[in-house]
N, CA and C atoms as an extended XYZ file, in Angstrom:
270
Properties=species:S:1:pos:R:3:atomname:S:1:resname:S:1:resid:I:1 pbc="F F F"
N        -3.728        8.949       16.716 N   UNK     1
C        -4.604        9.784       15.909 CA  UNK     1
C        -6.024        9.565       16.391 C   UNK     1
N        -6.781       10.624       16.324 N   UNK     2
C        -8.056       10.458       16.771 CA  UNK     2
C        -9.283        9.937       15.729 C   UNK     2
N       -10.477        9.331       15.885 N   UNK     3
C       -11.075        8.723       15.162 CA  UNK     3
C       -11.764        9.936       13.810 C   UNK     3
N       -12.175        9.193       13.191 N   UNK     4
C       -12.315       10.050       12.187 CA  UNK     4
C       -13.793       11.190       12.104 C   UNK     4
N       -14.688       10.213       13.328 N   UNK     5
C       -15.394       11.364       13.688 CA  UNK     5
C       -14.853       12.591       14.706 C   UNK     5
N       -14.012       12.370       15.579 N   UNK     6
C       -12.988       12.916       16.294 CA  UNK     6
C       -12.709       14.053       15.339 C   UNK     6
N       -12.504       13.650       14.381 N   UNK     7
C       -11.265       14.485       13.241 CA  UNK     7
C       -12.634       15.451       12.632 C   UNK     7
N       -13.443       15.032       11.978 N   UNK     8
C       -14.421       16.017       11.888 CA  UNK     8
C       -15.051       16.491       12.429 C   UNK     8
N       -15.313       16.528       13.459 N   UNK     9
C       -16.181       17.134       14.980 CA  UNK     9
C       -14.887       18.579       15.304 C   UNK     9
N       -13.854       18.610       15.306 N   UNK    10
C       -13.075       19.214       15.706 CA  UNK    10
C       -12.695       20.210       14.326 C   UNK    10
N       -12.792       19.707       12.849 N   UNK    11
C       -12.721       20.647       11.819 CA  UNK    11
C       -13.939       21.427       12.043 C   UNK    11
N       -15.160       21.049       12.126 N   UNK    12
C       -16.717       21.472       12.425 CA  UNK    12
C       -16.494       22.259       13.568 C   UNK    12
N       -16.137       22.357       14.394 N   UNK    13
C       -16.129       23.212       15.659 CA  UNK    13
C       -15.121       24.500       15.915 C   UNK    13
N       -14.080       23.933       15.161 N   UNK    14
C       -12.953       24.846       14.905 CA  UNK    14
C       -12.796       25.643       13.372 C   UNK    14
N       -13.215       25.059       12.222 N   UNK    15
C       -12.859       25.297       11.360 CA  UNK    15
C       -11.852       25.093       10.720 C   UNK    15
N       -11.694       25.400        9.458 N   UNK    16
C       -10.442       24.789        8.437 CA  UNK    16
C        -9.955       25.756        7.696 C   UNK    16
N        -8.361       26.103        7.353 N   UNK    17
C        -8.455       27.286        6.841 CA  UNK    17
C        -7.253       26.649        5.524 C   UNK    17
N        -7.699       26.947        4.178 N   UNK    18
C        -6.673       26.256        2.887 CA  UNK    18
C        -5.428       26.585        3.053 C   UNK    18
N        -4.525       25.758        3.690 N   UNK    19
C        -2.973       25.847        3.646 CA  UNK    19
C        -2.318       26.119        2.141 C   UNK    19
N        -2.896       24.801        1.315 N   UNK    20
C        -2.011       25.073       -0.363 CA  UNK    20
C        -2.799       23.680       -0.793 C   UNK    20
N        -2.608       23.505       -2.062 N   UNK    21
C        -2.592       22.561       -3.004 CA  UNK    21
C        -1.445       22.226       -3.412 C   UNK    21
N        -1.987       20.746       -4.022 N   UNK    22
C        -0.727       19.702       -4.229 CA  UNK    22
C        -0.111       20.556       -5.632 C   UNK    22
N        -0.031       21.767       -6.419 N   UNK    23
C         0.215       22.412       -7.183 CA  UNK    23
C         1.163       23.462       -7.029 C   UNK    23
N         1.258       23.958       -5.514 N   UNK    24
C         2.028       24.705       -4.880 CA  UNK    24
C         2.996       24.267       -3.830 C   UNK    24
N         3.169       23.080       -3.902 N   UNK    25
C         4.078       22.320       -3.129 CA  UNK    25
C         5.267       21.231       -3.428 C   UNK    25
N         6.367       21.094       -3.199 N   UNK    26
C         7.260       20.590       -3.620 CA  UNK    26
C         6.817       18.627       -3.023 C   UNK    26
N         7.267       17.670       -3.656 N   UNK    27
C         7.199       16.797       -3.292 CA  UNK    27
C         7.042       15.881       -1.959 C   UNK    27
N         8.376       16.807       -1.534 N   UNK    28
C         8.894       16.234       -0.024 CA  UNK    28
C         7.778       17.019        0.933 C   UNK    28
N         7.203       18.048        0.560 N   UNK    29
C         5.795       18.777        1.626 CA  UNK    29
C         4.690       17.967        1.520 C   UNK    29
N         4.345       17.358        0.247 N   UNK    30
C         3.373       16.845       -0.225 CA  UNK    30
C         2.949       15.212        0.468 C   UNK    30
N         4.459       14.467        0.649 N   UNK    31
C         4.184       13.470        1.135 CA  UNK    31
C         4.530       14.014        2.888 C   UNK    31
N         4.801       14.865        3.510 N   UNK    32
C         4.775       15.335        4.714 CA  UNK    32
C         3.418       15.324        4.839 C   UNK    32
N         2.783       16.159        4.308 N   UNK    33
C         1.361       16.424        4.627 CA  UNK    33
C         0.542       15.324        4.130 C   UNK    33
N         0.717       14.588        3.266 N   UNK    34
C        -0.175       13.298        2.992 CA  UNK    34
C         0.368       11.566        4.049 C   UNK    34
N         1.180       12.229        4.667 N   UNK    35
C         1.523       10.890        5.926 CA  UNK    35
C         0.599       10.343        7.405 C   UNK    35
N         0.311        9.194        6.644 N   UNK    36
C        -0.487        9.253        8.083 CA  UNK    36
C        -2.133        9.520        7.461 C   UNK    36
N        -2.672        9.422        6.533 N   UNK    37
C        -3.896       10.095        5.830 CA  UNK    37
C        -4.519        8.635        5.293 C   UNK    37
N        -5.834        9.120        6.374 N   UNK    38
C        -6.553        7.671        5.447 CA  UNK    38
C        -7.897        8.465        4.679 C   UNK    38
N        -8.581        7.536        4.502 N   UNK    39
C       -10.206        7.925        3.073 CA  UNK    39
C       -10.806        8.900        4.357 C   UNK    39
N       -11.454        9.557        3.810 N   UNK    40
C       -12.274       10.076        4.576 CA  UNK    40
C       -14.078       10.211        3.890 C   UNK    40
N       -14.898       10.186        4.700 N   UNK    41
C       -16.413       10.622        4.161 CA  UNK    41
C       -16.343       11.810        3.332 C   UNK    41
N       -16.849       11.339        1.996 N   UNK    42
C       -16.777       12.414        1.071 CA  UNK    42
C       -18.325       13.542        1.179 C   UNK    42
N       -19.372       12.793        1.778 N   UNK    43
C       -20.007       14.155        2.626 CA  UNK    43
C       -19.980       15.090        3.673 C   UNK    43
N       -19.121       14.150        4.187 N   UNK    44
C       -18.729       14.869        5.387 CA  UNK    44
C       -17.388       16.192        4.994 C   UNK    44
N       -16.586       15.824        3.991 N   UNK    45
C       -15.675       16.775        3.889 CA  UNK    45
C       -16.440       17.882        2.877 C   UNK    45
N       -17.526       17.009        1.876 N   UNK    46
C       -17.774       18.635        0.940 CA  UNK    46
C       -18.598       19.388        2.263 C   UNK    46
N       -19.333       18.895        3.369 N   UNK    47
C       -20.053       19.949        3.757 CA  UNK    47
C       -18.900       21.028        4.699 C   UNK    47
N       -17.863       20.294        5.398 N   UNK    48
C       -16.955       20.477        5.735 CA  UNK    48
C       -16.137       21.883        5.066 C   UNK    48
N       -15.838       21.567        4.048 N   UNK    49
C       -15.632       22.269        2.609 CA  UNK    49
C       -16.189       24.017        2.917 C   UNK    49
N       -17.868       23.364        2.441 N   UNK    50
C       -19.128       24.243        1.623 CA  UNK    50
C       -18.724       25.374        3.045 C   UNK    50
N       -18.934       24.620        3.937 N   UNK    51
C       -18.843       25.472        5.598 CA  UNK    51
C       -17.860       26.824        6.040 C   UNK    51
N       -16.572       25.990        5.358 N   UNK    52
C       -15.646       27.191        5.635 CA  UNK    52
C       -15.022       27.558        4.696 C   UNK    52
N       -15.532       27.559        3.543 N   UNK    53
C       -15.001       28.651        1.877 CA  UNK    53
C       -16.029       29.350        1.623 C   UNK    53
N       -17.345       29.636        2.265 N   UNK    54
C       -18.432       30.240        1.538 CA  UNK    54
C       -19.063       29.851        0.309 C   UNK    54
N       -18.472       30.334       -1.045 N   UNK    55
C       -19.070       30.241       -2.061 CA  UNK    55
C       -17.446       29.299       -3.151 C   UNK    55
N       -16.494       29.822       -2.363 N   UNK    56
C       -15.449       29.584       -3.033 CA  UNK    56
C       -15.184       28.416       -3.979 C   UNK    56
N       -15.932       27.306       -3.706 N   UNK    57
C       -15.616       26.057       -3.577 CA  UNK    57
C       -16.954       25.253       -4.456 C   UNK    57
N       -17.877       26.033       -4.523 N   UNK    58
C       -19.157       25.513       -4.845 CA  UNK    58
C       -19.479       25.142       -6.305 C   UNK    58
N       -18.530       25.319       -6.888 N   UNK    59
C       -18.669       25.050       -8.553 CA  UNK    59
C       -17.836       23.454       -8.279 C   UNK    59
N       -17.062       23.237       -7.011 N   UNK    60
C       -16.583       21.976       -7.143 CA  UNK    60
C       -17.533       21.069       -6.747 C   UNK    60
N       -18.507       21.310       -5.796 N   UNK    61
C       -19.147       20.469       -4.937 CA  UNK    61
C       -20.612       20.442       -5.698 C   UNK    61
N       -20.795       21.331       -6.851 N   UNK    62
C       -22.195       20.956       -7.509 CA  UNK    62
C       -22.152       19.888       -8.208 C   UNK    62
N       -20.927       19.649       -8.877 N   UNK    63
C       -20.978       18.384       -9.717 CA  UNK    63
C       -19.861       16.821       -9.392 C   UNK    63
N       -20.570       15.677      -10.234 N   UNK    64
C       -19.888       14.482       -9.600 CA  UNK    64
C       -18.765       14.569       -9.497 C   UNK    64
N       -18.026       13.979       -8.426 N   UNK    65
C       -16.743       14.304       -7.991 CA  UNK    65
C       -16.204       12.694       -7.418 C   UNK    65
N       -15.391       12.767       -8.530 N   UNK    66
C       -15.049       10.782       -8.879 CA  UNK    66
C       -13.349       10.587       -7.653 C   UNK    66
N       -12.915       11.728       -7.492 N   UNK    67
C       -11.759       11.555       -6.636 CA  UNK    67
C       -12.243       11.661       -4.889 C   UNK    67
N       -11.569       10.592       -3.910 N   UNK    68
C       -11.319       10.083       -2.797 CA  UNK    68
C       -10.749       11.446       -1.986 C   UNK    68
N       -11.922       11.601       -1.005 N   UNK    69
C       -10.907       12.717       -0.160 CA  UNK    69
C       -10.506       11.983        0.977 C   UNK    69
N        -9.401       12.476        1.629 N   UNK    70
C        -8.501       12.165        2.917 CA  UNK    70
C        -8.562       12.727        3.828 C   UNK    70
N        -8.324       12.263        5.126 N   UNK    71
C        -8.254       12.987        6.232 CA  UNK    71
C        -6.586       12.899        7.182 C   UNK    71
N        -6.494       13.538        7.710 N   UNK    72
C        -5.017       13.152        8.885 CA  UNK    72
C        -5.569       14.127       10.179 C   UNK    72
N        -4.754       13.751       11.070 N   UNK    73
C        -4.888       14.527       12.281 CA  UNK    73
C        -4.991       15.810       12.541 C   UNK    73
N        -4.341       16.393       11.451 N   UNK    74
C        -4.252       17.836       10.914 CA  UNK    74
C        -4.883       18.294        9.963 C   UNK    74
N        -5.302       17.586        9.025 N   UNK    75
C        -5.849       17.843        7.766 CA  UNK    75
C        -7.110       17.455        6.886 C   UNK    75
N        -7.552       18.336        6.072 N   UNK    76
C        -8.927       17.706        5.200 CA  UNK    76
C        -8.185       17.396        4.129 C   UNK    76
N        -8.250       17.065        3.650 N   UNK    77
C        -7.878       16.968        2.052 CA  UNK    77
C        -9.138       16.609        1.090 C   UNK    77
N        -9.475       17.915        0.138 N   UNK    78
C        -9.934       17.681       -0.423 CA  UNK    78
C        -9.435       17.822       -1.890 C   UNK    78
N       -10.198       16.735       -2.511 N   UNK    79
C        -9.698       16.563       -4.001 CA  UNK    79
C       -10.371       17.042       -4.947 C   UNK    79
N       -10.147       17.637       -5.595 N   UNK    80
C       -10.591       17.753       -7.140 CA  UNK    80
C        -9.973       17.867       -8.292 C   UNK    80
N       -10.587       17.559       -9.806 N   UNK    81
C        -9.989       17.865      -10.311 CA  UNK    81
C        -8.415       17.166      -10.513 C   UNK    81
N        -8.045       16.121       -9.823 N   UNK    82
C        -6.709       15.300       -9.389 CA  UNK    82
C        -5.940       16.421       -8.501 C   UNK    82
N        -6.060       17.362       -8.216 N   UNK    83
C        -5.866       18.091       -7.391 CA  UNK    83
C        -6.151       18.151       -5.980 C   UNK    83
N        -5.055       18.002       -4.838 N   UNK    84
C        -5.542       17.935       -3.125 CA  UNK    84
C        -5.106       19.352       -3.545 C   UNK    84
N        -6.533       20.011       -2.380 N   UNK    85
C        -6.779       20.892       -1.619 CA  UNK    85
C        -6.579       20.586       -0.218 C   UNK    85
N        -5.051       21.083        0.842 N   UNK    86
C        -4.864       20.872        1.663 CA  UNK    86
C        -5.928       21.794        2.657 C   UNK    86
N        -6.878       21.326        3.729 N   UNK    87
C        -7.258       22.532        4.760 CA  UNK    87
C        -7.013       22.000        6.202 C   UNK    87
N        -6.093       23.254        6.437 N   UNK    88
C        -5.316       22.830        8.085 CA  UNK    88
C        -6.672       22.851        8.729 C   UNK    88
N        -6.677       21.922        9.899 N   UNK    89
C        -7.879       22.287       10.949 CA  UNK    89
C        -7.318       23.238       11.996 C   UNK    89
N        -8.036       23.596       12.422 N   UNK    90
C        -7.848       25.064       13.415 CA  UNK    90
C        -7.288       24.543       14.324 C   UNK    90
């Protein structure tokens, strides 16, 4: 796996597009896609975020946001709400 600036340099350059939330996914997808996922910079993913949803997202990222986002080789994960927001990287 590549380093975690690796991992955001390449969401930033490529972009991220929302696969699903942990709400629309059965268990066995959930820990598929959460394997392999460590902490990630939680500024780095809201700007990450803010970057490629437009406005979509911005009622999450105005206020304190007490949940841990993740990263994987493939993925942002952002949290809210106890809710992952999966975003594939390009």
């Amino acid at each position: 796996m590549g380093t975690a600036q690796e991992i955001y340099n390449k969401a930033k350059r490529n972009g991220m597009t929302l696969e699903c939330t942990c709400v629309s996914i059965t268990e066995r997808k959930w820990e598929q896609l959460m394997k392999g996922s460590t902490k990630a910079n939680q500024s780095k993913v809201n700007k990450l975020v803010r970057e490629n949803t437009g406005d979509e997202f911005d009622f999450c990222l105005d206020f304190y946001n007490p949940y841990t986002p993740f990263k994987t080789k493939t993925h942002i994960i952002f949290v809210h709400s106890a809710i992952e927001h999966f975003f594939r990287i390009n």
